[in-house]
TORFI-870247 format. One record per residue (C-alpha): residue number from 0; residue in three letters; x, y, z. Coordinates in Angstrom, 1 decimal. Last residue first. Layout:
N
<zaba=NUM, koldo=ALA, u=X, v=Y, w=Z>
...
END
This chain:
254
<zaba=253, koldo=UNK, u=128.8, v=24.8, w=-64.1>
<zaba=252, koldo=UNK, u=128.5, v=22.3, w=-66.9>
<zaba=251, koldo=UNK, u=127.7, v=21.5, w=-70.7>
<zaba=250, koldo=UNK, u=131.1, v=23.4, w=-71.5>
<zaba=249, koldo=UNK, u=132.8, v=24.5, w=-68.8>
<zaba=248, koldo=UNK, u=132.7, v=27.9, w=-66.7>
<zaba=247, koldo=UNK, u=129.0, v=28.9, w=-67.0>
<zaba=246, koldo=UNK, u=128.2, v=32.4, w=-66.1>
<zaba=245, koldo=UNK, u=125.3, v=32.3, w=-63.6>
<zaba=244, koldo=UNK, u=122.6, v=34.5, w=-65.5>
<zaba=243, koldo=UNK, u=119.1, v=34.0, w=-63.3>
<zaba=242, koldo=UNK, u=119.3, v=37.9, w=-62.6>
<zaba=241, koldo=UNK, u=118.4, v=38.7, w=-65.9>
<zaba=240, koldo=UNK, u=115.6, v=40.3, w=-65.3>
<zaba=239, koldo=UNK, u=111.6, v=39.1, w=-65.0>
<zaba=238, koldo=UNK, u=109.4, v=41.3, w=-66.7>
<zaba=237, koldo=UNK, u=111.6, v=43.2, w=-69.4>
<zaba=236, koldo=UNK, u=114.0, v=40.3, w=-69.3>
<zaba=235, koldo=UNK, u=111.2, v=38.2, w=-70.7>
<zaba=234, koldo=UNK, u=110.5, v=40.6, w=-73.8>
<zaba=233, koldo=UNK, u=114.3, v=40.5, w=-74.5>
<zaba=232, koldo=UNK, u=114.6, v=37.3, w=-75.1>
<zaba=231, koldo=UNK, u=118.2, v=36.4, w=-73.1>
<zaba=230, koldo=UNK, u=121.4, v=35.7, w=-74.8>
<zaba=229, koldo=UNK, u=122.8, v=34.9, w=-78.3>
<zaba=228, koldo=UNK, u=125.0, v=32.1, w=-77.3>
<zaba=227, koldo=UNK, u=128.2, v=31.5, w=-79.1>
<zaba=226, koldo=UNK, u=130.5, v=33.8, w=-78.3>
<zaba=225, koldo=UNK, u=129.7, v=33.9, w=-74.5>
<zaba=224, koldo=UNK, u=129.3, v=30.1, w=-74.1>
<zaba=223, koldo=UNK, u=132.1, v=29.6, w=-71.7>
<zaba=222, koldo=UNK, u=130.5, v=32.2, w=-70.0>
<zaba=221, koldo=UNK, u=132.4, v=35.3, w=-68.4>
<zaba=220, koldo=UNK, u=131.1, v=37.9, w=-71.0>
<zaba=219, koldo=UNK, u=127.5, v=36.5, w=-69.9>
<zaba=218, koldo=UNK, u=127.9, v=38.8, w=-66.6>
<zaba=217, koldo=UNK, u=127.4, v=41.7, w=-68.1>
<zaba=216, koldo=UNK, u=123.9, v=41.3, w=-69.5>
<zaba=215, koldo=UNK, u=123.0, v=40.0, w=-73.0>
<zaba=214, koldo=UNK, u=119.5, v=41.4, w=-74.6>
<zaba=213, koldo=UNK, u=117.7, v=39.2, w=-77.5>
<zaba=212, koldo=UNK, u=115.0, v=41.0, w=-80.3>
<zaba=211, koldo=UNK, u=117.6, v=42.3, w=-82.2>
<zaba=210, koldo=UNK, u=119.8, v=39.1, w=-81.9>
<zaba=209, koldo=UNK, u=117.1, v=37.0, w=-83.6>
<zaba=208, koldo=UNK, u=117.1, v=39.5, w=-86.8>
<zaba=207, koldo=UNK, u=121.1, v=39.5, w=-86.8>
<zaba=206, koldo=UNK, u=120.8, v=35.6, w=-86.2>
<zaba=205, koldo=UNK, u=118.9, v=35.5, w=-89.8>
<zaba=204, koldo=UNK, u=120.8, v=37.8, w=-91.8>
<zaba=203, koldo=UNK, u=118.6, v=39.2, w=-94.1>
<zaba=202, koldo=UNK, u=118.7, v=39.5, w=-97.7>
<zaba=201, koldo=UNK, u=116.2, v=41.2, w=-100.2>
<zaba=200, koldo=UNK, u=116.5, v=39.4, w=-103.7>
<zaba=199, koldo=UNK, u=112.5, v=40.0, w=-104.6>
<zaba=198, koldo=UNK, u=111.7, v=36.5, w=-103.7>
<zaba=197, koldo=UNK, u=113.3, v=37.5, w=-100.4>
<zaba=196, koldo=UNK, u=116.1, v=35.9, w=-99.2>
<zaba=195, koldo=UNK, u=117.3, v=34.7, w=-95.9>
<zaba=194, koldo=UNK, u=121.0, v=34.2, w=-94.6>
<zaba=193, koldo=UNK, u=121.7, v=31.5, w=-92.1>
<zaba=192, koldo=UNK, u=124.7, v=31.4, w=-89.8>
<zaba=191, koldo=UNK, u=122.2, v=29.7, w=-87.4>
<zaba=190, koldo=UNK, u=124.2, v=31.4, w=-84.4>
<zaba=189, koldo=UNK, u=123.5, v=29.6, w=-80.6>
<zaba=188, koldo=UNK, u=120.4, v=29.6, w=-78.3>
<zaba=187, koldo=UNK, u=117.7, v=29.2, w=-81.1>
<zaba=186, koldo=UNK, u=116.8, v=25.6, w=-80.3>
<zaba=185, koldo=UNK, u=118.2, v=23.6, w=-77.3>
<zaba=184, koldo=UNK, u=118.5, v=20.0, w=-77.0>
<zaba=183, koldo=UNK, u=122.2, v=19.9, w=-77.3>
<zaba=182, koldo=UNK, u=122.4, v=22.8, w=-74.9>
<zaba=181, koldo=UNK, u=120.8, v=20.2, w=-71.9>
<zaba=180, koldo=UNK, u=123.5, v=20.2, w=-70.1>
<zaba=179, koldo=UNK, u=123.1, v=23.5, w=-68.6>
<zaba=178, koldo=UNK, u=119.8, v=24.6, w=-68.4>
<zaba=177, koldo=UNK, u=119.3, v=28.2, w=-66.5>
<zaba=176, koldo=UNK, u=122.8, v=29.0, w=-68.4>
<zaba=175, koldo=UNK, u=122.9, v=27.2, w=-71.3>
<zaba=174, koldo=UNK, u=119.9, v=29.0, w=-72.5>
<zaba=173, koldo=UNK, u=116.1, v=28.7, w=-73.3>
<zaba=172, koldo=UNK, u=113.9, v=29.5, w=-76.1>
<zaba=171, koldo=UNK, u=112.8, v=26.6, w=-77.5>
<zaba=170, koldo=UNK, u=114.1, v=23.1, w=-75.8>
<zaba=169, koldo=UNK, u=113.6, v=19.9, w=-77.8>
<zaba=168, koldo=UNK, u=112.2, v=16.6, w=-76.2>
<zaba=167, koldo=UNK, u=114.3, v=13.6, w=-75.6>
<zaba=166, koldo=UNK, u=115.4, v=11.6, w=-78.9>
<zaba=165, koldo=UNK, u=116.9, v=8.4, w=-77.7>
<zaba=164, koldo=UNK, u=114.7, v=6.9, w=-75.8>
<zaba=163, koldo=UNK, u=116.1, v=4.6, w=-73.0>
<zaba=162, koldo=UNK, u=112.8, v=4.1, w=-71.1>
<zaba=161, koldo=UNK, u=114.3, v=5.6, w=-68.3>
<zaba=160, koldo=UNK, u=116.2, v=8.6, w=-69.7>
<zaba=159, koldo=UNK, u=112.5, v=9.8, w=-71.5>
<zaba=158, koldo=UNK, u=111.0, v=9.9, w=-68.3>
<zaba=157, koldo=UNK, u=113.7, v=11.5, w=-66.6>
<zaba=156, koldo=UNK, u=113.6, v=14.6, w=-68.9>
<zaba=155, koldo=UNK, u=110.7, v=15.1, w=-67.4>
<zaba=154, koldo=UNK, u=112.3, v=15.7, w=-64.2>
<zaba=153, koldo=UNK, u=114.7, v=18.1, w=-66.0>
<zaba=152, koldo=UNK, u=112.0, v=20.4, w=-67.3>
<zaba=151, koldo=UNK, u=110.7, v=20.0, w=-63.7>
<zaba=150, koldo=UNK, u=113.9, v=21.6, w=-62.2>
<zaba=149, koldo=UNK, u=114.1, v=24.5, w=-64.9>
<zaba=148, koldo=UNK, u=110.7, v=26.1, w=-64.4>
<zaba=147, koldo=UNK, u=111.6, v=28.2, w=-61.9>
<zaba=146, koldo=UNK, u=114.6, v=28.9, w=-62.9>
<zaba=145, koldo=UNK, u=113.1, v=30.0, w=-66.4>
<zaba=144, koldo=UNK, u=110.4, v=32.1, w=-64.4>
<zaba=143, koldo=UNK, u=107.2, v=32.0, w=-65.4>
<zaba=142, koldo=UNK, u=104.6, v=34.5, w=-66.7>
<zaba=141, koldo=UNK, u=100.8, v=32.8, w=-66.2>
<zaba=140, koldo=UNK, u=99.2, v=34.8, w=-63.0>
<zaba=139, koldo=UNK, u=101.8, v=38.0, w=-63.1>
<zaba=138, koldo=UNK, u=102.3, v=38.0, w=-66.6>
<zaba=137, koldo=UNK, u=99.0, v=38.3, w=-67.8>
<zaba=136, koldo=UNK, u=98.8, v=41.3, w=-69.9>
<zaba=135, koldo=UNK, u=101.8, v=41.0, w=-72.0>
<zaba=134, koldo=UNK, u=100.9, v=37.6, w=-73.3>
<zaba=133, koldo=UNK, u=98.2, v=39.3, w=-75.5>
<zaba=132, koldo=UNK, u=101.2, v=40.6, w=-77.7>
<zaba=131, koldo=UNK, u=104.6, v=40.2, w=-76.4>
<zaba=130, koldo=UNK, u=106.1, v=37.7, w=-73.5>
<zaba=129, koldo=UNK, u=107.3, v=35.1, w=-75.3>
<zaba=128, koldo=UNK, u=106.9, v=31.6, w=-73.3>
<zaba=127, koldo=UNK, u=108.9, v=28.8, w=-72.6>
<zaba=126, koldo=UNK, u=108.4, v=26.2, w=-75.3>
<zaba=125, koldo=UNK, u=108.9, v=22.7, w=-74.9>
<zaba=124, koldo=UNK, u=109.2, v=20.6, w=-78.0>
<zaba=123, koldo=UNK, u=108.2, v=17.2, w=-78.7>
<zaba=122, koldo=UNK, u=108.1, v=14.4, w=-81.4>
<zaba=121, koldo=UNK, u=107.9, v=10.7, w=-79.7>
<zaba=120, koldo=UNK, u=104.3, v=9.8, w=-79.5>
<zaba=119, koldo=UNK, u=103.1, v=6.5, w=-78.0>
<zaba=118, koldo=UNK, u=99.8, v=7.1, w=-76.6>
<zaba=117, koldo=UNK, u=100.7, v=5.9, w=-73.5>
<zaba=116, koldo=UNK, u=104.2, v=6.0, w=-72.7>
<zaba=115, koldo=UNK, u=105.2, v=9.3, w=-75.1>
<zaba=114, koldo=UNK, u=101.6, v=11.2, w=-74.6>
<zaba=113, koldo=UNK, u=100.5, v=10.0, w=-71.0>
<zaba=112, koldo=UNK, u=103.8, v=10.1, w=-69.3>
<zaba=111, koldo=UNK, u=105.3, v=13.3, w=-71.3>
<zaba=110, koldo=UNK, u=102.4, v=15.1, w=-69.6>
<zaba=109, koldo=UNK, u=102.9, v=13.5, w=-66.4>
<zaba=108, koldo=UNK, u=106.6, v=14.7, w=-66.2>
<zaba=107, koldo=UNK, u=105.2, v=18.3, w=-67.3>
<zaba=106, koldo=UNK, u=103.3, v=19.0, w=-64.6>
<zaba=105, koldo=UNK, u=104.7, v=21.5, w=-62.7>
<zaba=104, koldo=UNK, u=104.9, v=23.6, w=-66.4>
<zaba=103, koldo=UNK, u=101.4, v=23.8, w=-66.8>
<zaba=102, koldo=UNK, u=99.0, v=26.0, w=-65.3>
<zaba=101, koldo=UNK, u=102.5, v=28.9, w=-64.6>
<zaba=100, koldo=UNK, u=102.9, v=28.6, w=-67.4>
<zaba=99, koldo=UNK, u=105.1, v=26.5, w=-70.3>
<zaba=98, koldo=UNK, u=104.4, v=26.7, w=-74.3>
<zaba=97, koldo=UNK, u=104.0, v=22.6, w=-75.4>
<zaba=96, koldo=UNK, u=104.7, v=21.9, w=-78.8>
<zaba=95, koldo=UNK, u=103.5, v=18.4, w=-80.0>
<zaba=94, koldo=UNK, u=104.5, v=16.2, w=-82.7>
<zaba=93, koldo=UNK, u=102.9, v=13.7, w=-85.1>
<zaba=92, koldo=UNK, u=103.4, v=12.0, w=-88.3>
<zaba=91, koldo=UNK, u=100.5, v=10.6, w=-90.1>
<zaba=90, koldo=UNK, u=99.7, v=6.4, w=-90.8>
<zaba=89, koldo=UNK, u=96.0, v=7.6, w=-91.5>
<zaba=88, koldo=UNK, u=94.9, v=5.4, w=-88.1>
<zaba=87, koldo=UNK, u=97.6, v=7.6, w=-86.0>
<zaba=86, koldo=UNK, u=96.2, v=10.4, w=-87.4>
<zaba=85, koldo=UNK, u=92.8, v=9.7, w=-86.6>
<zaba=84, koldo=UNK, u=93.9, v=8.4, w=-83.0>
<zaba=83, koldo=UNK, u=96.0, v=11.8, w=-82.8>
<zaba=82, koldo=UNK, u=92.4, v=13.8, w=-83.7>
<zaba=81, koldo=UNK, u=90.5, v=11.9, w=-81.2>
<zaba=80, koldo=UNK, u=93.0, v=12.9, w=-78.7>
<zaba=79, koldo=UNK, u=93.1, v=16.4, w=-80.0>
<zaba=78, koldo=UNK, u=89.2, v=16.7, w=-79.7>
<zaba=77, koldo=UNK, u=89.7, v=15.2, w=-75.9>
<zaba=76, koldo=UNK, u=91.6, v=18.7, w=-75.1>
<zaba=75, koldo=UNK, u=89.4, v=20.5, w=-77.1>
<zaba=74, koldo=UNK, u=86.4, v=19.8, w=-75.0>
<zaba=73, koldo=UNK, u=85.4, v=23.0, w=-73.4>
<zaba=72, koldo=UNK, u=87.6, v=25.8, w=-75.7>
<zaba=71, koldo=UNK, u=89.1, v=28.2, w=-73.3>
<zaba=70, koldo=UNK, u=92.4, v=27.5, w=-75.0>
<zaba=69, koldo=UNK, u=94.2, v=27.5, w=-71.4>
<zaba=68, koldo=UNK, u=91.0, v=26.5, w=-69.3>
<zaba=67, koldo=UNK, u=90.7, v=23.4, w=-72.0>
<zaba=66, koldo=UNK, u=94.3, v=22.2, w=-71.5>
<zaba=65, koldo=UNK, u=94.2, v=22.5, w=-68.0>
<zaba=64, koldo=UNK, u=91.1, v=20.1, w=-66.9>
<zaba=63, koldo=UNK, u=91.5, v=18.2, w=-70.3>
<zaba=62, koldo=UNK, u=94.8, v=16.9, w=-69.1>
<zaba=61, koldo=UNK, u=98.3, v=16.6, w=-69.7>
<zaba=60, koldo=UNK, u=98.0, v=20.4, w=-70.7>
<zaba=59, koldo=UNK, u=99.2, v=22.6, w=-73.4>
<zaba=58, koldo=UNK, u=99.0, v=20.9, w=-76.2>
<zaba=57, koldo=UNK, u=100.2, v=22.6, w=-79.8>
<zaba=56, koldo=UNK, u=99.7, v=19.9, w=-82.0>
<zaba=55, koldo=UNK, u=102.4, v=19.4, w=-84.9>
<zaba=54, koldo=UNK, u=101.4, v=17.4, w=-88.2>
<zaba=53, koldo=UNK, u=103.0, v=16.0, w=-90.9>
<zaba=52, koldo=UNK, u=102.7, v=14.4, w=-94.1>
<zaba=51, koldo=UNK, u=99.8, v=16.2, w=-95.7>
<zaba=50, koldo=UNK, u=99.6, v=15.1, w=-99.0>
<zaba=49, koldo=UNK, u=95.9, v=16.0, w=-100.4>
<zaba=48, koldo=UNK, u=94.5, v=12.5, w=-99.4>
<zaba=47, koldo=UNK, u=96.2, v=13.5, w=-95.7>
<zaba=46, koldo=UNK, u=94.2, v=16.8, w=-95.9>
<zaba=45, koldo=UNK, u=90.9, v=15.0, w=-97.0>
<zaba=44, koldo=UNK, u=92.0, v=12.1, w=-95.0>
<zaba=43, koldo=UNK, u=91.4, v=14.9, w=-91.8>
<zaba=42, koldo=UNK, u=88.5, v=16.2, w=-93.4>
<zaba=41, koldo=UNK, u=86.5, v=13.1, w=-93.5>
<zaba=40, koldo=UNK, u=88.4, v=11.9, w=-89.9>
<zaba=39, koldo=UNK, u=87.1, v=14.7, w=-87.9>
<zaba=38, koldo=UNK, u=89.0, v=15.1, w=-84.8>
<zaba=37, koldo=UNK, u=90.9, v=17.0, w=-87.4>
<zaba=36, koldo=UNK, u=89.1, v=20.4, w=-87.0>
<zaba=35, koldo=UNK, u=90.1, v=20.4, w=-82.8>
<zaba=34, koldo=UNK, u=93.7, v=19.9, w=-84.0>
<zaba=33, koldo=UNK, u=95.3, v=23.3, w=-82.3>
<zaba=32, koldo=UNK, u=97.4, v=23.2, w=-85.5>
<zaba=31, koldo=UNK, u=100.5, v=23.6, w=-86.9>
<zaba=30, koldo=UNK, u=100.6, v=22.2, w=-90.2>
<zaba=29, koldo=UNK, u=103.3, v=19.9, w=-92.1>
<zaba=28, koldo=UNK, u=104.1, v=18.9, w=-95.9>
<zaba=27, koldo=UNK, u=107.3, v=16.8, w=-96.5>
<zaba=26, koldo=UNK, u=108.0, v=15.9, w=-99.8>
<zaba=25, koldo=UNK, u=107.5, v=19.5, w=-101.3>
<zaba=24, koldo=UNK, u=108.0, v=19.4, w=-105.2>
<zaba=23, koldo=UNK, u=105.6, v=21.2, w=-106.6>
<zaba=22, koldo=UNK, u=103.2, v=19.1, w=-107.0>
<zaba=21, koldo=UNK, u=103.3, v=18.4, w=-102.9>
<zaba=20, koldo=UNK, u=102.7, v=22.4, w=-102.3>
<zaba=19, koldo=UNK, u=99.8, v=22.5, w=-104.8>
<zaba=18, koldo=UNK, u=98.5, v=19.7, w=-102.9>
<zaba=17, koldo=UNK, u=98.8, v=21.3, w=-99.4>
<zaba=16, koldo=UNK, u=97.4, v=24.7, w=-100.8>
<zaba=15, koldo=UNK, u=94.4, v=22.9, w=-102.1>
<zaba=14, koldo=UNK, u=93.7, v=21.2, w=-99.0>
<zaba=13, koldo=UNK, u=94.0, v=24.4, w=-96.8>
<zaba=12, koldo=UNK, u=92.0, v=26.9, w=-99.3>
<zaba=11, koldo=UNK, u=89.3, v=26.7, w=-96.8>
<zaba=10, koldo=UNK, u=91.7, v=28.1, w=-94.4>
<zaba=9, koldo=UNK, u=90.2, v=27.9, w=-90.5>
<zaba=8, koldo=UNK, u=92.5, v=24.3, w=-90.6>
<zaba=7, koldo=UNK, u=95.4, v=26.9, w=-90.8>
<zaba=6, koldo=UNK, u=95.0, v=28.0, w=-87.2>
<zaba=5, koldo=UNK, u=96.6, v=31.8, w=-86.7>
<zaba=4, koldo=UNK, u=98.6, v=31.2, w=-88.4>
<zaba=3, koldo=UNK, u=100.7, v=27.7, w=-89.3>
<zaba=2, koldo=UNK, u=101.5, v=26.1, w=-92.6>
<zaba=1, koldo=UNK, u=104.8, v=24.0, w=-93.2>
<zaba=0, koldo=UNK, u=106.6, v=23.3, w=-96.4>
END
């Protein structure tokens, strides 16, 4: 069971919900959080006491410099450090998403360097961006280019190949084709062959839903991957094309 928003820890009805989840059966109880509440401990063990087993940051810097002018929150950066060390001391699980721009993505290698090396995390995902909602009106000083941002993905990458780890961070909302080798780590690209029900009976078929919101161009009928990959979100062709599609001709390769 996983709550996310919005912010959940905003939810004075959070610890109740978590313990309602574990009784009735949930083993595994997450949040997605900014974590500036659980720099607290008393209301962090008030959430672990509950049965929170999980947690998921979303960091977006590898330093308080960037990570506070993207939340615009002076000093929430160091309140999610203080909230891992709380976490850490409550013997919680951690993870961190981190959504790529144009303040960010150069300098991902250092932020796997201080939250795998130092502080001893292991749970990531990097997110490139969705260009809907408030995102829509600053593309041109925080859009990026999957291309772009491809090289330094696979530099940090490196950090994770030197220590021998062997769970390197996921990939959300890339393809094969601006990433190639790296489809293993990928999320989303490829058919869940999933069908979701309502509590009223409603079914939906989960990769028709994803494919509505996903555009293909020509060129992907050459790919290796063509039958399999679901193509391009459509909100980041509307800004940037499709231009970075180079049909791949083997699997995991060029």
């Amino acid at each position: 069971m996983g709550f996310t928003g919005g912010e959940p820890t905003l939810s004075k009805d959070l610890p109740q919900l978590i313990s309602d989840a574990r009784k009735v059966g949930y083993t595994y109880v997450r949040i997605q959080t900014n974590g500036i509440r659980l720099a607290d401990f008393a209301y962090t063990k008030m959430l672990v006491d509950a049965g929170l087993t999980f947690v998921k940051f979303s960091i977006h810097g590898h330093d308080a410099a960037t990570h506070d002018k993207l939340t615009m929150i002076p000093g929430s950066f160091d309140a999610c450090l203080k909230a891992i060390e709380n976490l850490k001391r409550l013997k919680v699980g951690i993870g961190v998403n981190i959504v790529l721009n144009q303040d960010n993505y150069r300098h991902l290698r250092a932020f796997y360097e201080l939250f795998l090396l130092r502080l001893g995390l292991s749970n990531f995902v990097i997110i490139a961006p969705l260009y809907e909602g408030n995102m829509t009106l600053h593309v041109p000083e925080m859009g990026v280019r999957l291309s772009d941002v491809a090289p330094y993905v696979r530099e940090a990458y490196q950090v994770f190949t030197r220590i021998n780890f062997p769970k390197p961070p996921l990939l959300l909302h890339f393809t094969p084709c601006v990433l190639p080798g790296y489809e293993q780590q990928m999320l989303g690209w490829s058919a869940f062959n999933t069908m979701v029900v309502s509590p009223s009976g409603k079914q939906r078929d989960l990769d028709q839903t994803a494919m509505d919101h996903t555009v293909k161009p020509e060129a992907c009928g050459q790919c290796v991957y063509n039958e399999r990959c679901i193509g391009f979100d459509a909100s980041y062709a509307r800004h940037f094309g499709t231009s970075e599609v180079v049909p791949l001709t083997v699997v995991g390769g060029g």
